[in-house]
C-alpha positions, 0 to 999 in steps of 0.5 A: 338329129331326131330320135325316138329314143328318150335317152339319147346321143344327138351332137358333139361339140369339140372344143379345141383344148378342154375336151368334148361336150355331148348333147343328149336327150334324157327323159326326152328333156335336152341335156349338155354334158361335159365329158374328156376325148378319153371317155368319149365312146360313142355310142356309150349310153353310160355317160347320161345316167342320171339326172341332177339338178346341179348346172353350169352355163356355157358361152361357146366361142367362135371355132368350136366345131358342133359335129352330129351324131348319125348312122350312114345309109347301109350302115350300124355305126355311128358317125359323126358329120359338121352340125351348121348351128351357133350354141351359146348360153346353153344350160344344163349341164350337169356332173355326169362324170363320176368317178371311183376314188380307188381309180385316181393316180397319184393321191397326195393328202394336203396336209402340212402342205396348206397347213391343214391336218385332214387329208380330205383334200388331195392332189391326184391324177386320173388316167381319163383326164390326163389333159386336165393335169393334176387335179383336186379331189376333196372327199366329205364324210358322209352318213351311213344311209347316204345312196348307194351309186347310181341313185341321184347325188343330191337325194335326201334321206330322212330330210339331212342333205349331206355337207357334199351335196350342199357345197357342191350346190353352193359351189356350182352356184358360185361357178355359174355367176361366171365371176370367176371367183372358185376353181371349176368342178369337173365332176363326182367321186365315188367310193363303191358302197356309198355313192358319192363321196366327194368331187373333182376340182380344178387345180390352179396351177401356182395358186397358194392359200394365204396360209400357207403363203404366210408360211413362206420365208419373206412373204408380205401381203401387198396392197394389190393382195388385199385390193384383190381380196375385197374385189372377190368377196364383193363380186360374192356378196353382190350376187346375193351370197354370203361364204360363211367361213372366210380365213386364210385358208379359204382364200387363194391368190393365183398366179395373176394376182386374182383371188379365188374362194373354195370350201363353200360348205357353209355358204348361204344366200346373202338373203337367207342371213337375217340381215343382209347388210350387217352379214355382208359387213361383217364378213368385210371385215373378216376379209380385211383382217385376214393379214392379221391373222396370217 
């Protein structure tokens, strides 16, 4: 649907379970952003405010129905009507969902739960994601300059990037390799006064850190664990990056026996790390020790 408008709603696609993706038109440049049913207000400009450079990539499959945004003759409300195009391997999306830390449910710190100490990290709920079940928020500290809301998440002040905007960088890259190998992102927390403070994550319902499996009666790492653990890192390194604090902590087995990663605040290119091959090895070593350590 053509439009005048630089900032503009053009289509909807309706995924069958995770929600709705929008297609907009910001700054006449086209941009994809995931939002839930629940905050899908058309026509609600609000939801493309902003514009960083933080992306996804998307592959739709067969059924989901593209729906476009457009006004009956005689008509001022919006409307929306089947759109006969294939989407697939879109990119540019990016975390418009923003969300303040004082609406969230249910915020539980981690703590002795996982075996941390810091209560940054949290389950929580959020009455906008209700289908997203319970979800993970982790908050980082920040600077006192760091941008007031509305300014780009990622802006540098006085040439320091804060630890959010780096692992949310380093996260998001892991996410696009489509390996996997991290939880999803959904979106960014907010704390009114201080813009963003931290982001959404998926929980993996049944996931356990091998911390705190090491903490549960009878529990013995398996073959299949460790094969799993290597499998991960590898998939990591071979798309050039190195996670700069592999522990127990930091490695969680899911319920299918697969391996995931988190905490990527101190993930690098593998390139960037002076010599590449010893890194990555060393790194191996840390993953094949991690039974050691548990």
């Amino acid at each position: 649907m053509a439009s005048a408008n630089p900032n503009s709603l053009l289509s909807v696609v309706d995924w069958p379970a995770q929600g709705i993706t929008v297609r907009v038109r910001v700054d006449n440049l086209i941009r994809y952003v995931n939002v839930t049913r629940e905050l899908m207000q058309i026509p609600d400009l609000n939801l493309v405010q902003g514009d960083d450079p933080t992306v996804l990539k998307l592959d739709y499959p067969e059924g989901v129905k593209c729906l476009e945004l457009y006004k009956a003759q005689g008509s001022e409300q919006l409307s929306l009507r089947p759109l006969d195009v294939e989407l697939k391997g879109i990119t540019g999306i990016f975390y418009s969902l923003q969300l303040d830390y004082e609406s969230f449910e249910n915020v539980v710190p981690w703590s002795g739960k996982f075996g941390g100490t810091s209560d940054r990290i949290c389950t929580a709920e959020h009455p906008a994601l209700k289908s997203y079940g319970e979800l993970i928020i982790k908050i980082s500290e920040l600077p006192d300059n760091w941008p007031a809301p509305g300014n780009s998440p990622f802006a540098v002040r006085k040439n320091y990037e804060s630890n959010t905007a780096l692992e949310i960088r380093m996260h998001r890259a892991i996410v696009e390799t489509g390996l996997g190998i991290a939880p999803l992102i959904y979106g960014l927390v907010t704390e009114q006064g201080r813009g963003v403070v931290g982001f959404i994550m998926e929980r993996i319902e049944g996931a356990r850190s091998f911390l705190e499996l090491s903490k549960m009666e009878g529990y013995k790492m398996t073959g299949e664990d460790k094969q799993a653990c290597r499998d991960a890192l590898k998939k990591l390194h071979d798309s050039g990056f190195l996670h700069g604090d592999i522990h127990p902590g930091n490695v969680l087995r899911c319920p299918d026996g697969s391996v995931k990663l988190i905490d990527f605040q101190d993930t690098t290119k593998l390139m960037d790390s002076g010599d590449p091959m010893l890194a990555a090895s060393q790194e191996d070593e840390r993953m094949m020790s991690l039974e050691s350590w548990m």
